[in-house]
N, C-alpha and C positions, 0 to 999 in steps of 0.2 A: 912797479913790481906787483903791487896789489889788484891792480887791471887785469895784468896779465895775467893770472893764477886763476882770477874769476871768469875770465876768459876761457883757458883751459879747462876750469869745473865747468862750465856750459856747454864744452864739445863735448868733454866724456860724458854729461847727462846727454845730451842730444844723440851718441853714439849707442848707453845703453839702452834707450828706448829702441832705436832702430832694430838692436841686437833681438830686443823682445819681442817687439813686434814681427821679426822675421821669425821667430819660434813658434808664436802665437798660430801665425798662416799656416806655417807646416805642420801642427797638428790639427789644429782645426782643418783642414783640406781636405785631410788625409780620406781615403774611403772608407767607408765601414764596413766590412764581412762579418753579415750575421747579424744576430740581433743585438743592437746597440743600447744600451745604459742610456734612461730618461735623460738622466743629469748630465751627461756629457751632450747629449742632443741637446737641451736648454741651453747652455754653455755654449753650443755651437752657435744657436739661433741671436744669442747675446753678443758674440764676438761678432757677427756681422751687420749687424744692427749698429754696434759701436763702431764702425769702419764705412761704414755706407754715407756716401755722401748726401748731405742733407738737400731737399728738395725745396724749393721754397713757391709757394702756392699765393697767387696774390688773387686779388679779385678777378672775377671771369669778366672778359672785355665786352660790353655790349654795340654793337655797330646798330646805327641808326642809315639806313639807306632811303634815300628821295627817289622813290620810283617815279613822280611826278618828271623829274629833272631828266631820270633815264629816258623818259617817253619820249620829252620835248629830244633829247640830244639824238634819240635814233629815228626821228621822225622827216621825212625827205622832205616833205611839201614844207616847214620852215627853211630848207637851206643848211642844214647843217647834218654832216652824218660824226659820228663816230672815229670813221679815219681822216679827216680834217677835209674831205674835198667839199667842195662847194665856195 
């Protein structure tokens, strides 16, 4: 019985936020006519910052290429090209 109750308080939390968050969007969205109030513009820049999905930045990949080995591979007079004939 107790399962189930804290079960229930977890959908209606999980429903109120939904609730909110769809509030949030429609007025944050909204257009502005005219000149707009700093603090609502902050507010706005804040509400999507908080909603954007986060990026995640890992180290830049460095490739090491063998021009050596390209030479040799597209080189005829070894016998070997690139599209496997030879």
């Amino acid at each position: 019985m107790d399962l189930q109750l804290e079960k229930e308080e977890q959908e209606a939390e999980k429903e109120k936020a939904r609730v909110w968050l769809n509030y949030l969007t429609a007025m944050f969205t909204q257009p502005s006519y005219g000149k707009e109030d700093p603090k609502l513009t902050q507010a706005r820049n804040d509400f999507i910052k908080a909603i954007q999905p986060k990026q995640e930045h890992g180290p830049a990949k460095v490739y090491d290429w063998d021009f050596e080995l390209m030479k040799r591979l597209q080189n005829p007079k070894e016998g070997r090209l690139m599209n496997g004939d030879g």
